[in-house]
PLY file of the C-alpha trace (Angstrom):
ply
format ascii 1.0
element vertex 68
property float x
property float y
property float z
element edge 67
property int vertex1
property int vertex2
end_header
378.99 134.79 157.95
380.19 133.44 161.20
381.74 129.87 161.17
380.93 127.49 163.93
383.85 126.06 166.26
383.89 122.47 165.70
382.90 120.84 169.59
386.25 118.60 169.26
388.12 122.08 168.82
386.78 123.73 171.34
387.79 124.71 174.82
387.20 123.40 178.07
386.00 126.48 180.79
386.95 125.59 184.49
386.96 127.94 187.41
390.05 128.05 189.91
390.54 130.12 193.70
393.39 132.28 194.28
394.61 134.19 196.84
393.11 137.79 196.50
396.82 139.75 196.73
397.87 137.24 194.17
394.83 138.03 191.66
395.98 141.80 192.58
399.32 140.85 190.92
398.83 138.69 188.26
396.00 141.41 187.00
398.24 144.26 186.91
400.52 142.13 185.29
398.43 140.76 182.60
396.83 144.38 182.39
400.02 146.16 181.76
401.63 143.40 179.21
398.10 143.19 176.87
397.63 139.61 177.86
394.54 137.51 177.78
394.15 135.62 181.41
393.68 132.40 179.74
395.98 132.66 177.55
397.99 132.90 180.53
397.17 130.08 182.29
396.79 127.94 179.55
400.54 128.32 178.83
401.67 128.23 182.44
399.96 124.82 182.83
401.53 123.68 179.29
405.06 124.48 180.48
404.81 122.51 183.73
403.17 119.55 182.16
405.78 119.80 179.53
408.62 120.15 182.45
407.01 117.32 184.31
407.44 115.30 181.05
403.99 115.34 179.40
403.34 115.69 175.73
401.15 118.62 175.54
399.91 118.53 171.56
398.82 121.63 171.46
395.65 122.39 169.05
393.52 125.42 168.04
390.68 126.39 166.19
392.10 128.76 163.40
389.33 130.88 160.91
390.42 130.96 156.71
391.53 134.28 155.67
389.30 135.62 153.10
391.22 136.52 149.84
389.95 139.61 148.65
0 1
1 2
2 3
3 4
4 5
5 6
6 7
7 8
8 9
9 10
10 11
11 12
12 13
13 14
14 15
15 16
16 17
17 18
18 19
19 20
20 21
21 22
22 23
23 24
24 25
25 26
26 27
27 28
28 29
29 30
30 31
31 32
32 33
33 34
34 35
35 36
36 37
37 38
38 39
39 40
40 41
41 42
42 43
43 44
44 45
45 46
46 47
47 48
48 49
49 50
50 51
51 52
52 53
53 54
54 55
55 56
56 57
57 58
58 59
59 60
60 61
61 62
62 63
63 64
64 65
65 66
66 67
């Protein structure tokens, strides 16, 4: 049975614009490394909020192993 994401846990979807060469790059990238694109992001905008001196409490939603 599926378990339901509590709404406090869950994510926030936004849309940004990039340059098109740009999205070129950062897809090959992403492609070639087996990374999720908002994974990505999300930890690029972590680091700088951390450098600009921002706690970033980082949470996540994480399912119970089943013990077989």
């Amino acid at each position: 049975m599926r378990h339901k994401i509590p709404d406090e846990m869950k994510k926030d979807k936004f849309t940004i614009t990039i340059d098109e060469k740009l999205n070129d790059i950062v897809n090959e990238y992403l492609e070639s490394n087996d990374i999720k694109r908002s994974n990505y992001i999300e930890k690029l905008i972590r680091e700088d909020m951390k450098k600009k001196g921002k706690n970033i409490d980082k949470k996540f939603y994480t399912k119970k192993k089943k013990v077989a």
